[in-house]
C-alpha positions in Angstrom: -89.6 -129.2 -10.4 -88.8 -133.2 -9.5 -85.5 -134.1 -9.9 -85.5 -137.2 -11.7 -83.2 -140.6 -11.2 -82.7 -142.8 -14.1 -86.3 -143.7 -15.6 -88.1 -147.0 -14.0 -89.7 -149.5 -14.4 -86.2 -150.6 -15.9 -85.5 -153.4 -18.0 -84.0 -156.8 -16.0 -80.0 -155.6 -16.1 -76.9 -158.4 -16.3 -73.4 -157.5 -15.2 -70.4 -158.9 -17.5 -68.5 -158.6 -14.4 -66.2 -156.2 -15.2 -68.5 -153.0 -14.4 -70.6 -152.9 -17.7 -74.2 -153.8 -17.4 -76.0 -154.8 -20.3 -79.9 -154.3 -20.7 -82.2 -156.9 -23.4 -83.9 -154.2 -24.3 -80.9 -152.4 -25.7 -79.8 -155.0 -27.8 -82.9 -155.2 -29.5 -83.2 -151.8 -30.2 -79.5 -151.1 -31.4 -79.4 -152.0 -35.5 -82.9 -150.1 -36.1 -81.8 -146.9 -34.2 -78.5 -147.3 -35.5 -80.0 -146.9 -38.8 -81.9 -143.7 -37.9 -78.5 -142.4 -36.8 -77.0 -143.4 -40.4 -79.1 -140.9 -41.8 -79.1 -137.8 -39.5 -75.4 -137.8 -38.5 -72.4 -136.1 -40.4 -68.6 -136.2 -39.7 -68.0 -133.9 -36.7 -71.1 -133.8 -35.2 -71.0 -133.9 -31.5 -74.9 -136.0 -29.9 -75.5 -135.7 -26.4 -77.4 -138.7 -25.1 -79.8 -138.1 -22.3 -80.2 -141.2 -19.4 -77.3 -143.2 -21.1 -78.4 -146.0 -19.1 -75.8 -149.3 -18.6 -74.0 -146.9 -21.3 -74.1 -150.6 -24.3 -76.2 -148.4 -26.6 -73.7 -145.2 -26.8 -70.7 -147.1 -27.0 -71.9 -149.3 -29.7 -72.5 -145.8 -31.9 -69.1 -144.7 -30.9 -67.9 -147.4 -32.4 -69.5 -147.0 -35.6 -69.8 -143.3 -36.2 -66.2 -142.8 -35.2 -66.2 -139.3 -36.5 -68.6 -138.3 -34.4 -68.5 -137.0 -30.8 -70.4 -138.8 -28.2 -71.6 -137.8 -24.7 -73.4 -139.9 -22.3 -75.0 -138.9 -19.4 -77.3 -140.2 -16.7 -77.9 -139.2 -12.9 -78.2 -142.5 -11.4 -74.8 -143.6 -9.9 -74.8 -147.4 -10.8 -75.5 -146.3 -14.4 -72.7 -143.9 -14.3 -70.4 -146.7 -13.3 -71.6 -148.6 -16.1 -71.2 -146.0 -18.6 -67.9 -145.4 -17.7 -66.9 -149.6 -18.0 -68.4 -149.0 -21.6 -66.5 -146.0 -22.6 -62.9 -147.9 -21.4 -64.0 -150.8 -23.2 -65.0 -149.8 -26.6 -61.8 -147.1 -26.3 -63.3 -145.1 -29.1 -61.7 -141.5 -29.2 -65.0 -139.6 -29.8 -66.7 -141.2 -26.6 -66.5 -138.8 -23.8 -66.7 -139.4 -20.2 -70.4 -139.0 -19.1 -72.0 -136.3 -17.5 -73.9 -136.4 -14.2 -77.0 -134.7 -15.5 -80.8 -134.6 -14.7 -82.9 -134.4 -17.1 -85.7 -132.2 -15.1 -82.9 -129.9 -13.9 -80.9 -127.3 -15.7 -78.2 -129.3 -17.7 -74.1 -128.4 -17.3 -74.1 -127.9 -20.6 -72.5 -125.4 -23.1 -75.5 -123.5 -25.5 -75.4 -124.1 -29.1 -72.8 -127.0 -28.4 -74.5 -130.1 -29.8 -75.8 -130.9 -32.8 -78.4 -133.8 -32.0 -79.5 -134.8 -28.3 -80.8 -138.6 -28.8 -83.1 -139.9 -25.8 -84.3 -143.3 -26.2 -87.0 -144.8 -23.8 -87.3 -141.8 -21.5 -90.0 -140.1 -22.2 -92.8 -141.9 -21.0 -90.9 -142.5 -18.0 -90.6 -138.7 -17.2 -93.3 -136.4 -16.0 -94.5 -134.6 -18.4 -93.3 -131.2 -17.0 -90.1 -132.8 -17.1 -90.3 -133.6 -20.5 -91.4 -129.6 -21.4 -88.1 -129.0 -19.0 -86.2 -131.3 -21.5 -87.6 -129.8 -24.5 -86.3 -126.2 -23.5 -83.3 -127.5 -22.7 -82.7 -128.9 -26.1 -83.2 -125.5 -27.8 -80.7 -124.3 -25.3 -77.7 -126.9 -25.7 -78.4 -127.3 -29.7 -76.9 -125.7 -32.9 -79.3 -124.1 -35.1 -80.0 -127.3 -38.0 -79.5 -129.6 -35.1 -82.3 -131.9 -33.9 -84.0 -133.8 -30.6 -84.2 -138.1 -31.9 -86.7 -139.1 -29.3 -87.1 -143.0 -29.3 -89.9 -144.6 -27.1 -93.6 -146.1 -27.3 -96.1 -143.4 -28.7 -99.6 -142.9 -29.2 -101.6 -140.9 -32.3 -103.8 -138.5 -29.8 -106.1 -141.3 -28.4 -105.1 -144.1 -30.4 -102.8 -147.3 -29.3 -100.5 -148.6 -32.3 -100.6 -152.0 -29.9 -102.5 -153.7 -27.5 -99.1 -154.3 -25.9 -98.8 -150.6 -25.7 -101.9 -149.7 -24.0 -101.1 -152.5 -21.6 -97.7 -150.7 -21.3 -99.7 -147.4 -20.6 -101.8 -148.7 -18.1 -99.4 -149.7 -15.7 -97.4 -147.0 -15.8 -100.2 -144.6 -15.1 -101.3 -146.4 -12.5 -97.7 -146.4 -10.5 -97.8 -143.0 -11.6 -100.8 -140.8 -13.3 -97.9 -138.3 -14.5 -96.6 -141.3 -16.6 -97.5 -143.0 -19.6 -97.0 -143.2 -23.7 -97.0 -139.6 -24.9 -99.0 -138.4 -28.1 -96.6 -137.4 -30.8 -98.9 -134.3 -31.9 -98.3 -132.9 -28.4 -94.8 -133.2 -28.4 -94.9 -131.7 -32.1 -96.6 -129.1 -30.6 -94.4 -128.2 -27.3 -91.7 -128.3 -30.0 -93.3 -125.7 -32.0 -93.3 -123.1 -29.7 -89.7 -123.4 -28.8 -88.6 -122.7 -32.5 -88.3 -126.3 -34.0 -89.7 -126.1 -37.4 -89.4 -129.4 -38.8 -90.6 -132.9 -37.6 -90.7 -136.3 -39.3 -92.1 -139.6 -37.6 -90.6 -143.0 -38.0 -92.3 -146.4 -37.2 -89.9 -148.5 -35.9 -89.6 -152.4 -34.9 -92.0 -153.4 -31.8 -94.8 -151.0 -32.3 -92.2 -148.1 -31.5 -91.4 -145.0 -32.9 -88.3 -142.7 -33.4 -89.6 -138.8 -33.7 -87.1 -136.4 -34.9 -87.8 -132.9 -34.2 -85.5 -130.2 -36.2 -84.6 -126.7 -35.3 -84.3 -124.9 -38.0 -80.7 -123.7 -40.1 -79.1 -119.9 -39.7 -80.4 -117.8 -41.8 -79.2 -114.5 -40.5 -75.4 -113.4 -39.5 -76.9 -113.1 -36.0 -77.8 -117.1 -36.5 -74.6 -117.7 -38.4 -72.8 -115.9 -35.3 -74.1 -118.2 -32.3 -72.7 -122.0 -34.2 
């Protein structure tokens, strides 16, 4: 499978000078996925955030869910240097030092160990085998009632919810035909048949959307057993 760097086309990045970047795009998105979080998170719960990025969105949810465990991640050196700037500067307790993970490879990481994995703006950036790979890898690394938040541009099957997006779509299949704005019913799907059991779909601000995809609670001893 492609091993994948940190997604691109990126978003222009401005250093503070002190090793953190900061991404536009990130601070636009922060209060409205912040307010997804509000609702799925509980005190204790540890998320695991795939390509962390310049590492401004995870430390700003560190900061306000401090009873929950936070670990970034991201496979692209500069954005681990970033990351790492973040995590000193907010000095939150619950943010953990990133991990150098690819997202299309097999993840250093612990089964049944997280409770939510949050990706935002990867997905159409990824190959969509890549995306399967990240899919299976979720069921691995979660607890059973945990959930995948994936954040990005989407489409209904054939349909735009943008002109902006189709735009978007466009050019990234044409620097890339395995690229583009992924239909939520597929996802839903590809989810199905690894044992998540629940979804819901959120519109979000800029013609985005946040999916959350939910694996279902123990029911047995044998379930009860593996948390």
């Amino acid at each position: 499978m492609q091993t994948m760097n940190s997604p691109s086309p990126q978003s222009p990045l401005t250093s503070l000078g002190d090793g953190r970047l900061v991404a536009s795009a990130a601070l636009n998105n922060e209060e409205p996925i912040a307010a997804v979080l509000e609702r799925v998170l509980n005190p204790g719960h540890h998320v695991l955030e795939l390509a962390s990025g310049t590492g401004q969105h995870i430390a700003a949810f560190a900061k306000r869910f401090p009873e929950v465990t936070w670990t970034p991640s991201d496979r692209d050196d500069v954005r681990l240097t970033s990351i790492e700037a973040w995590r000193r500067h907010a000095s939150q307790p619950g943010l953990q030092s990133a991990l150098r993970l690819d997202v299309s490879a097999t993840w250093d990481v612990a089964p049944a160990s997280r409770d939510v994995v949050l990706a935002i703006n990867l997905i159409h950036l990824i190959p969509m085998n890549a995306v399967v790979h990240l899919f299976a890898e979720c069921r691995r690394v979660l607890r059973f009632g945990g959930c995948i938040l994936l954040y990005a541009p989407m489409r209904d099957g054939t349909e735009f919810f943008s002109e902006g997006n189709v735009d978007f779509d466009a050019t990234l299949s044409r620097a890339n035909p395995d690229l583009g704005l992924r239909d939520i019913g597929t996802l839903v799907d590809i989810a199905a048949r690894l044992g998540f059991d629940g979804h819901e779909r959120i519109q979000m601000p800029a013609n985005n959307h946040m999916l959350k995809l939910r694996l279902p609670s123990p029911t047995t001893p044998h379930d009860i057993a593996r948390l």
